[in-house]
N, CA, C and O of each residue as an XYZ file, in Angstrom:
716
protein
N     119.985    111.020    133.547
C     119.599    109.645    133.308
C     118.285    109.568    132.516
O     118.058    108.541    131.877
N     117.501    110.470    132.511
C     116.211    110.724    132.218
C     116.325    110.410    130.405
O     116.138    109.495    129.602
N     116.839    112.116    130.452
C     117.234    112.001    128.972
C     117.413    110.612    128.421
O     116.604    110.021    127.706
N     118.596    110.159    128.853
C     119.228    109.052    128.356
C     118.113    107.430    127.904
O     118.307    106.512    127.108
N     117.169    107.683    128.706
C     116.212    106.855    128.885
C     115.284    107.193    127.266
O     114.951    106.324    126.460
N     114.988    108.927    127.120
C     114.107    108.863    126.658
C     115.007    108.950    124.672
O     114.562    108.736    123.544
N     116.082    109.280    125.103
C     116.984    108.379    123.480
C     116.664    107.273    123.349
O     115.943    106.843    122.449
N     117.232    106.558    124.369
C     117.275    104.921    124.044
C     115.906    104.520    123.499
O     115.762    103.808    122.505
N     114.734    105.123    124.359
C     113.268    105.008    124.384
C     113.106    104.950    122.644
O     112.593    104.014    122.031
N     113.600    106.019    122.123
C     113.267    106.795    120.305
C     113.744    105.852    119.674
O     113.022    105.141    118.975
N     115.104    105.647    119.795
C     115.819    104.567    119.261
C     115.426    103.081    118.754
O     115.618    102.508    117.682
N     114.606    102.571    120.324
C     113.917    101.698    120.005
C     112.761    102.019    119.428
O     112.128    101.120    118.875
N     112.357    103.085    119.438
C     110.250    102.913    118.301
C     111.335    103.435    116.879
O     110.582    103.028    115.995
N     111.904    103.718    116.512
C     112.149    104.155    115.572
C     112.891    102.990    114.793
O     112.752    102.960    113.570
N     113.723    101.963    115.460
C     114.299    100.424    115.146
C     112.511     99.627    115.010
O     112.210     98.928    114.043
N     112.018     99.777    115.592
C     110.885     99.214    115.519
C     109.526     99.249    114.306
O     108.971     98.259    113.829
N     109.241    100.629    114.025
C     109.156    101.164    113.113
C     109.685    100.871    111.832
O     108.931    100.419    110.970
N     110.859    101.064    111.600
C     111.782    100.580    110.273
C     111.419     99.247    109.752
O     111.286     98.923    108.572
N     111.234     98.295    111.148
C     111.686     96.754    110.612
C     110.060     96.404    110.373
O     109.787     95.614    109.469
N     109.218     96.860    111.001
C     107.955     96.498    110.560
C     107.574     97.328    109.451
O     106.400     97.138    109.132
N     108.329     98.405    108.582
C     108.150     98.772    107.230
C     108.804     97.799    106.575
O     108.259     97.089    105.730
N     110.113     97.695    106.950
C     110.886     96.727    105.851
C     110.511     95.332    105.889
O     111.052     94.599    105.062
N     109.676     94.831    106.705
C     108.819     93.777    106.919
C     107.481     93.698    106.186
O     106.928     92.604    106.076
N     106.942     94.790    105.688
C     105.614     94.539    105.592
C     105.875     94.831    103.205
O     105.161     94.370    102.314
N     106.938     95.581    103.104
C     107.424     95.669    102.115
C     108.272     94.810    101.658
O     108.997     95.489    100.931
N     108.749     93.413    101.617
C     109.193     92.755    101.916
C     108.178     91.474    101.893
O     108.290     90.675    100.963
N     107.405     91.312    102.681
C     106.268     90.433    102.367
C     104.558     91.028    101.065
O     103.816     90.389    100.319
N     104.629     91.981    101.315
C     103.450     92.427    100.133
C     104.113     93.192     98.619
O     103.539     93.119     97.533
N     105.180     93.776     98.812
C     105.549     94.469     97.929
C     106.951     94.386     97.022
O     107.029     95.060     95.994
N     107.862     93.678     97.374
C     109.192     93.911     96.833
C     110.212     92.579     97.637
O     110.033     92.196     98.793
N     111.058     92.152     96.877
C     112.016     91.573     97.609
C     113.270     91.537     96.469
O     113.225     91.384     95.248
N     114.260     91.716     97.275
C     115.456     90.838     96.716
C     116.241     90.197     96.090
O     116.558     89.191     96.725
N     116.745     90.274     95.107
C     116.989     88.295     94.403
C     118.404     88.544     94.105
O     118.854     89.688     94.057
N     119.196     87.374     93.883
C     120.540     87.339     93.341
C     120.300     86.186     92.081
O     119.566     85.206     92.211
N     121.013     86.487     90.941
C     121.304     85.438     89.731
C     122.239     84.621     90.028
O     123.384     84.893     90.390
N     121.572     83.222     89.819
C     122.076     82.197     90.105
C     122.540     81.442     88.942
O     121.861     80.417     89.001
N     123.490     81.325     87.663
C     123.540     80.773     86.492
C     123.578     81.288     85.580
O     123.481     82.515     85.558
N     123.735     80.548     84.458
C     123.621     80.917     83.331
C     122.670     81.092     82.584
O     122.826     81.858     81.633
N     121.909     80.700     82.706
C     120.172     80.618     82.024
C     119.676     81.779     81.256
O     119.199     81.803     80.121
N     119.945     83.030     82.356
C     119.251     84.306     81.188
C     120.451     84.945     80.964
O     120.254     86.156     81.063
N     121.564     84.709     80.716
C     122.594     85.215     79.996
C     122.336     85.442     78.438
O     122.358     84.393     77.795
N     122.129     86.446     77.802
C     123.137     87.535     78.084
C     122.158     89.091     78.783
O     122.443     90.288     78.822
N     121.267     88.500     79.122
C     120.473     90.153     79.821
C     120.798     89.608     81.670
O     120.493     90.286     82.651
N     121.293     88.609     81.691
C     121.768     88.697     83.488
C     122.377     87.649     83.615
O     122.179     86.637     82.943
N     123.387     87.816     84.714
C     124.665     87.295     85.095
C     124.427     87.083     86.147
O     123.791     87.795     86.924
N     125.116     85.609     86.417
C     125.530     85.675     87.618
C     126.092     86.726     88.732
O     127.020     87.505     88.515
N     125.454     86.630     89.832
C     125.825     87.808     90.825
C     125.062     88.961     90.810
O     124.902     89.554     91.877
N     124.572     89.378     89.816
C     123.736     90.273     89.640
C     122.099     90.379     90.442
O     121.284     89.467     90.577
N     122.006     91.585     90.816
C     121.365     91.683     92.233
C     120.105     92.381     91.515
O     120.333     93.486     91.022
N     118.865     91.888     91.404
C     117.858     92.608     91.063
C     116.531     92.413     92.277
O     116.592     91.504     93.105
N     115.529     93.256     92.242
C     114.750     93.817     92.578
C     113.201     93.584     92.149
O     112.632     94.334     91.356
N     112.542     92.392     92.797
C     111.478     92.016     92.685
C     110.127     92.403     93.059
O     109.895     92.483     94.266
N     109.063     92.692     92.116
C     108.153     93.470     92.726
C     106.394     92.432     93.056
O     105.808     92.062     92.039
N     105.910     92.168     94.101
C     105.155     91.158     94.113
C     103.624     91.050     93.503
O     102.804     90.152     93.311
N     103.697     92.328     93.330
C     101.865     93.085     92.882
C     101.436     92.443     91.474
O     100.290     92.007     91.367
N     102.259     92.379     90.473
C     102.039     91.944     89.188
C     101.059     90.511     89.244
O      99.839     90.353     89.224
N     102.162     89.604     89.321
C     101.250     88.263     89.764
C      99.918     87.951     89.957
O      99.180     87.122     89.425
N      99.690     89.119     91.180
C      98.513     88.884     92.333
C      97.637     89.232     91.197
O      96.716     88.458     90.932
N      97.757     89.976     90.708
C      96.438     91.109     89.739
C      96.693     90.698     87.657
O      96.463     91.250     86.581
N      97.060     89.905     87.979
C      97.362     89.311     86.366
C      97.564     90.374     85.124
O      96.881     90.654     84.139
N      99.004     90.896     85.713
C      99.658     92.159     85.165
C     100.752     91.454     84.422
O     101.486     92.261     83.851
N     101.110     90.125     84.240
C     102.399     89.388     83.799
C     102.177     89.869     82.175
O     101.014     90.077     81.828
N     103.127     90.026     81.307
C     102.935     90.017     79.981
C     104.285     89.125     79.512
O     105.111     88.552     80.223
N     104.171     89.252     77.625
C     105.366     88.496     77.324
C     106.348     89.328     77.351
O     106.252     90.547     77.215
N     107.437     88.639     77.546
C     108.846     89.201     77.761
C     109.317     90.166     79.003
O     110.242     90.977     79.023
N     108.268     89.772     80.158
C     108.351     90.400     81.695
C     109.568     89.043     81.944
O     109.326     88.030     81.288
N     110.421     89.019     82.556
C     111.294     88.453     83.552
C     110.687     88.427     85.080
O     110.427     89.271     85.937
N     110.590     86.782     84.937
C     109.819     86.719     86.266
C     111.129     85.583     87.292
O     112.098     84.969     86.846
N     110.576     85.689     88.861
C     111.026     85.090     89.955
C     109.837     83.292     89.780
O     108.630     83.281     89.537
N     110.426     82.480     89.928
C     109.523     81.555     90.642
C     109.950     79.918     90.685
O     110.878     79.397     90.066
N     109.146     79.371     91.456
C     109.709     77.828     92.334
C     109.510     77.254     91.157
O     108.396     77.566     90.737
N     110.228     76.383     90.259
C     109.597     75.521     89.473
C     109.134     74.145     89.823
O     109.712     73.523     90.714
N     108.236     73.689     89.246
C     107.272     72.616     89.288
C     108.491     71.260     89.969
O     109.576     70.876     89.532
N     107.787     70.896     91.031
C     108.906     69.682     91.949
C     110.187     70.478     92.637
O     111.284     69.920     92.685
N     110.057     71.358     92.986
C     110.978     71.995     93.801
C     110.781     73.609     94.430
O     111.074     74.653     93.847
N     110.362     73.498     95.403
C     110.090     74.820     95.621
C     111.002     75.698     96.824
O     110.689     76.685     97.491
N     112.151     74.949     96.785
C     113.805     75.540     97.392
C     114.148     76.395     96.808
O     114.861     77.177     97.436
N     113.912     76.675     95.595
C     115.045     77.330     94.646
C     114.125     78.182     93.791
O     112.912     78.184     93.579
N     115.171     78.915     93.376
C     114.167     80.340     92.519
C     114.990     80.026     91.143
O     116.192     79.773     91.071
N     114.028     80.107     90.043
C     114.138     80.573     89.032
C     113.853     81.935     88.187
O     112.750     82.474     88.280
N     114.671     82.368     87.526
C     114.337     83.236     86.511
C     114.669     82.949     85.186
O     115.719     82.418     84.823
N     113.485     83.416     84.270
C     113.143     83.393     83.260
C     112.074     84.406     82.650
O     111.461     85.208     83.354
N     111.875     84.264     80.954
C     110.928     85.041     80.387
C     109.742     84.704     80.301
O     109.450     83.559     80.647
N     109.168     85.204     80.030
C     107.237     84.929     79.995
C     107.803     85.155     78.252
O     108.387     86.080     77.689
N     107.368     84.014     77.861
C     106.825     84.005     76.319
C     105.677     83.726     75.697
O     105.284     84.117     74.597
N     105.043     82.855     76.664
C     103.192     82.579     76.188
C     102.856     82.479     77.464
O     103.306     82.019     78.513
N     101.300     83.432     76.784
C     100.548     83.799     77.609
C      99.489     82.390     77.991
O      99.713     81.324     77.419
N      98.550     82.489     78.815
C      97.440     81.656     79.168
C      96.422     81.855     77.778
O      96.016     82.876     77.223
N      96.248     80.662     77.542
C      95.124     80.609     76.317
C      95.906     80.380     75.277
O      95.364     79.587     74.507
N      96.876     80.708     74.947
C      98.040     80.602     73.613
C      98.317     79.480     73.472
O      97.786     78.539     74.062
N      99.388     79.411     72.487
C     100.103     78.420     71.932
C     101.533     78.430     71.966
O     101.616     78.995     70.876
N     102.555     78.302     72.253
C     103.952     78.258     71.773
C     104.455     77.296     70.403
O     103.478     76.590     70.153
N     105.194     77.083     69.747
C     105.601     76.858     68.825
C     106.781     76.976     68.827
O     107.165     78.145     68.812
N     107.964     75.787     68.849
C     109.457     76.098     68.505
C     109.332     74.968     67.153
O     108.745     73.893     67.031
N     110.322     75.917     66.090
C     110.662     74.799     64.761
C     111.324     75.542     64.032
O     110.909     76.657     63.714
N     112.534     75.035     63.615
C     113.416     75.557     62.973
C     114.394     76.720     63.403
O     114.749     77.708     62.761
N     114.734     76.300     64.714
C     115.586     77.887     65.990
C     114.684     78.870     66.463
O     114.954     79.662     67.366
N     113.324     78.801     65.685
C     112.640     80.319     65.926
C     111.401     79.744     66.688
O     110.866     78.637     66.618
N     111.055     81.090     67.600
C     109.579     80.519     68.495
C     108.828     81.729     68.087
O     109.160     82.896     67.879
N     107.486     80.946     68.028
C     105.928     81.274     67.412
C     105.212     81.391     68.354
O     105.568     80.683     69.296
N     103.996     82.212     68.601
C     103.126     82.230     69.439
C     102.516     81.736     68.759
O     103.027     81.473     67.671
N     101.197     81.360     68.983
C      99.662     81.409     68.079
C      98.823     81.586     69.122
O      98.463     80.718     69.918
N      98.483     82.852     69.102
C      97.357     84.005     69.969
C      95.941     83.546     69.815
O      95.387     83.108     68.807
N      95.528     83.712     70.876
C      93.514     83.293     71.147
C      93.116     83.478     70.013
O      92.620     82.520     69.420
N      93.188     84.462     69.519
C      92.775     84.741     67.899
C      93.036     83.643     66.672
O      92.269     83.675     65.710
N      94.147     82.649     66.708
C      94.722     81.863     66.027
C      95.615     82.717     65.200
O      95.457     82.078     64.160
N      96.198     83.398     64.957
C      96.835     84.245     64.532
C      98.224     83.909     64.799
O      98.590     84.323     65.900
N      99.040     83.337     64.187
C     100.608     83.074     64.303
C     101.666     84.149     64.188
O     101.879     84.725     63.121
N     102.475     84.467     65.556
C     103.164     85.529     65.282
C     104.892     84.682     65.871
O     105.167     83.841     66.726
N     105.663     85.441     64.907
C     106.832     84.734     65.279
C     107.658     85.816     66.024
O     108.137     86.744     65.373
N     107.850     85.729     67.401
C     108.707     86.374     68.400
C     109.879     87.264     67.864
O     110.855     86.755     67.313
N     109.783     88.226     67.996
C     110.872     89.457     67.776
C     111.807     89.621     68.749
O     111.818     90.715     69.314
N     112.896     88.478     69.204
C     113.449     88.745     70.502
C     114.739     89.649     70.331
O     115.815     89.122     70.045
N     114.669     90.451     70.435
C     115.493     91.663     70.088
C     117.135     91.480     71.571
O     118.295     91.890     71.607
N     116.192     90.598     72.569
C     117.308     90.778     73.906
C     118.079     89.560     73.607
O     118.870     89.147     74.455
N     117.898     88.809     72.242
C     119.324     87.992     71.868
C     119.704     88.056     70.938
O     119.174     88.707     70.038
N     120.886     87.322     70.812
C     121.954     87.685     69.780
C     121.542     87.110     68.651
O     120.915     86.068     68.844
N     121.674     87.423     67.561
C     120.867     87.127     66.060
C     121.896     85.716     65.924
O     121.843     84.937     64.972
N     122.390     85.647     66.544
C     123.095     84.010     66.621
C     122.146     82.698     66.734
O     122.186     81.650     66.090
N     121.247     83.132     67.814
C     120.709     82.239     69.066
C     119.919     81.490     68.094
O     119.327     82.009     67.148
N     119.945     79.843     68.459
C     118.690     79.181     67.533
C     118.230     78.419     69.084
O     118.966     77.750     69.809
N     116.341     78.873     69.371
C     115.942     77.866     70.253
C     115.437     76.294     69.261
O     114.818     76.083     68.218
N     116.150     75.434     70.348
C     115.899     74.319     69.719
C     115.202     73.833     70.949
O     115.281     74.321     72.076
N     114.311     72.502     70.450
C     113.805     71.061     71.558
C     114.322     69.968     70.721
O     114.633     70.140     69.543
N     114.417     68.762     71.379
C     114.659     67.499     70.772
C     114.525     67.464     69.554
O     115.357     67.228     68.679
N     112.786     67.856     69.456
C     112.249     67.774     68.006
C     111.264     69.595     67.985
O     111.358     70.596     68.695
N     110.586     69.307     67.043
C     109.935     70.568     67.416
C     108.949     70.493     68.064
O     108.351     69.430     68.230
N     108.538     71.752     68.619
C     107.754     71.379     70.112
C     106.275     72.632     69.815
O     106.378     73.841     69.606
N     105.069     71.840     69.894
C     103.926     72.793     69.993
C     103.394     72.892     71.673
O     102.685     72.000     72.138
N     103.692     73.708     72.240
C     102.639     73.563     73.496
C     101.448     74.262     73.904
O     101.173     75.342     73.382
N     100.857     73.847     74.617
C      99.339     74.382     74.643
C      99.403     75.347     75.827
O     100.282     74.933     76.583
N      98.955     76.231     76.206
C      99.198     77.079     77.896
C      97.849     77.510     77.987
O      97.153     78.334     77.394
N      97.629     76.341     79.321
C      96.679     76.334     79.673
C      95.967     77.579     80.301
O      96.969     78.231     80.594
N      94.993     78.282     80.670
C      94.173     79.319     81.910
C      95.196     79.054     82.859
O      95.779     77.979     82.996
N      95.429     80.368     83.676
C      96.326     80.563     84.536
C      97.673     79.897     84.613
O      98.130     79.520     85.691
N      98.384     79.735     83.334
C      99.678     79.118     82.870
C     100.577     80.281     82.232
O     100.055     81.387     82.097
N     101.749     80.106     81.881
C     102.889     80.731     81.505
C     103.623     80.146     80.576
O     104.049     79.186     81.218
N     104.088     80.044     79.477
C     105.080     79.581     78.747
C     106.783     80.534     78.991
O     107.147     81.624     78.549
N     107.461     79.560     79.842
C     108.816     80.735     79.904
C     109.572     80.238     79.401
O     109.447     79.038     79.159
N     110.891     81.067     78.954
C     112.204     80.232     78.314
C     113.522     81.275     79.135
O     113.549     82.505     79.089
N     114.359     80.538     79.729
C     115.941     81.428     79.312
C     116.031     82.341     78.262
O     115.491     82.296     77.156
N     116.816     83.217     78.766
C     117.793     83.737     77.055
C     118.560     82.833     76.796
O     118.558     82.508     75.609
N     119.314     82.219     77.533
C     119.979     81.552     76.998
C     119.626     80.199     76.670
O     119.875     79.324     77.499
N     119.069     79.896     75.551
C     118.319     78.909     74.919
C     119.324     77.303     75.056
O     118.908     76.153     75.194
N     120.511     77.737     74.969
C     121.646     76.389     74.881
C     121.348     76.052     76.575
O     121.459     74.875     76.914
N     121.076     76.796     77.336
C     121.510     76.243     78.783
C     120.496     76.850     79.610
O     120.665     77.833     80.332
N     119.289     76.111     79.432
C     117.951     76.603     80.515
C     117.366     75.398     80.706
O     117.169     74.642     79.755
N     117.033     75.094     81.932
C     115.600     74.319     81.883
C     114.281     75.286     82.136
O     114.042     75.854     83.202
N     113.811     75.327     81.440
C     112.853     75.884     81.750
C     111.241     75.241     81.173
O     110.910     74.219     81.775
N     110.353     75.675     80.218
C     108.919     75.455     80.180
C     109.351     74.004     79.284
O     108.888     72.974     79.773
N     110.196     73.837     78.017
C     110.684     72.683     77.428
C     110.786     71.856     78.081
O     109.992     70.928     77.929
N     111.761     71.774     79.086
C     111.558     70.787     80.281
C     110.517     70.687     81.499
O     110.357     69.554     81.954
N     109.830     71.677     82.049
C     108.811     71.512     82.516
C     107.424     71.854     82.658
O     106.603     72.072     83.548
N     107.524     71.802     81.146
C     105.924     72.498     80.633
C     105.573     73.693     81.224
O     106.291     74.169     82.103
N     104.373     74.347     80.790
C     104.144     75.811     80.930
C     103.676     76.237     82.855
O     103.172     75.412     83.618
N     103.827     76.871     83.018
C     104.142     77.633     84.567
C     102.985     77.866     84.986
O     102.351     78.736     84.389
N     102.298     77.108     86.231
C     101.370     77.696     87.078
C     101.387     78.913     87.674
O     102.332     79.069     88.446
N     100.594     79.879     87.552
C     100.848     81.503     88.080
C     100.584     81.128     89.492
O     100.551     82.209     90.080
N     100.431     80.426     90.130
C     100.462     80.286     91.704
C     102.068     79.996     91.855
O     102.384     80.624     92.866
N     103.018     79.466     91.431
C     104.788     79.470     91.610
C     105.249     80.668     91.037
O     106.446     80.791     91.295
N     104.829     81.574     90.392
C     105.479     82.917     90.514
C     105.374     83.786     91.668
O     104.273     84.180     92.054
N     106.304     84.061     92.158
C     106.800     85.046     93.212
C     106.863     86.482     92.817
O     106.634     87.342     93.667
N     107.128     86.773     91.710
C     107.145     88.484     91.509
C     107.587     88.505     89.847
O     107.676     87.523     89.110
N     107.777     89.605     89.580
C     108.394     90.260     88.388
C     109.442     91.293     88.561
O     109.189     92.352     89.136
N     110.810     90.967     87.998
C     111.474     91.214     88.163
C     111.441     93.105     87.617
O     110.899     93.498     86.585
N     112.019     93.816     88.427
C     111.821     96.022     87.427
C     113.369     96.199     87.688
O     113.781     97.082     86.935
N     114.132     95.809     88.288
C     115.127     96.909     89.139
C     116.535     95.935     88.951
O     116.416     94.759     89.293
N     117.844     96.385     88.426
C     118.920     95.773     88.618
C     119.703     96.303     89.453
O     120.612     96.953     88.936
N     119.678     96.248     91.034
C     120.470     97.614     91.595
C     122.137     96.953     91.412
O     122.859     97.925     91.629
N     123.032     95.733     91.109
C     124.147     95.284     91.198
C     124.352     94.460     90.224
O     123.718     93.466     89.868
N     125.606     95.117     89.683
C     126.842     95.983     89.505
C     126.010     97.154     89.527
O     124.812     97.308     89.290
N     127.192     98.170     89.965
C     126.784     99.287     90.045
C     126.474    100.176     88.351
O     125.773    101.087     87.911
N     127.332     99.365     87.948
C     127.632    100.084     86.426
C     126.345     99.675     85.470
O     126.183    100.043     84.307
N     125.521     98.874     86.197
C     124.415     98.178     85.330
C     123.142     98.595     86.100
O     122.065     98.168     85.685
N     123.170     99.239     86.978
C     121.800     99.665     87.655
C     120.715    100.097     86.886
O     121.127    100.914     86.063
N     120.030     99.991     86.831
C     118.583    100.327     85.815
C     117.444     99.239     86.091
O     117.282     98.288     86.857
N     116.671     99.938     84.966
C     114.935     99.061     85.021
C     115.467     98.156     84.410
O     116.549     98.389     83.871
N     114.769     96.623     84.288
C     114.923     95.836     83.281
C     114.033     95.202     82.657
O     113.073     94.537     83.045
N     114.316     95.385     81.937
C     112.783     95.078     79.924
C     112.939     93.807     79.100
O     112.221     93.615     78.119
């Protein structure tokens, strides 16, 4: 009976153990996510299971073209993903399908988005200059026809980002980092 006591005993510190790792990694370091939509099609699909890392954010490690997690502005139920295209201090620029930065420097550079299809034209209503403010984000979909994103709700407070997306573990056939 002894024995039996001192299994069960292991069993439990060792169940115990686990969940306060996968607990503490989980809240400081990494979580979860599933794709919900169409939005960053064609670099992610619906169903597709990636792997969020929380450290970036905290320490203002975000750059352009990181794929980030976060609540958008008037709703903080729901997760979005999208790209970081302008940074804090910048400029965005959409006119004529194509988007422009214009860097602290004033220096106009027109986006090399290599992760869409030489098809893709981003459009707004009209053409759109926005300003991104200190501790802001300019993000967009890939998929420019079907996002709401910074167009519709102006550039991103870095306090509603949740993480940056590294890891696609699902489909299996698609597992890798993601860039």
């Amino acid at each position: 009976m002894k024995s039996f006591l001192n299994l069960f005993s292991e069993m439990i510190e060792t169940f115990a153990i686990s969940l306060a790792i996968f607990l503490a990694v989980y809240a400081f370091l990494a979580f979860p996510e599933v794709v919900v939509g169409a939005s960053m099609e064609p670099t992610l699909y619906t169903g597709e299971r990636l792997l969020v890392e929380r450290l970036s954010p905290k320490f203002h490690r975000l750059k352009r073209g990181d794929i980030i997690i976060f609540n958008p502005p008037g709703n903080n139920n729901i997760d979005y993903v999208k790209r970081i295209i302008g940074l804090p201090g910048e400029k965005v620029e959409i006119k004529d399908c194509f988007v422009r930065v214009i860097l602290k420097t004033g220096e106009k550079v027109q986006l090399e988005e290599k992760y869409l299809p030489p098809s893709v034209c981003t459009k707004d209503v009209q053409s759109l200059v926005a300003d991104v403010p200190d501790k802001y984000y300019f993000v967009l979909g890939d998929n420019r026809l079907h996002s709401a994103d910074s167009r519709v709700f102006g550039p991103l407070s870095e306090g509603r980002i949740d993480g940056k997306v590294f890891l696609r573990f699902w489909p299996p056939t698609k597992i890798g980092p993601i860039s």
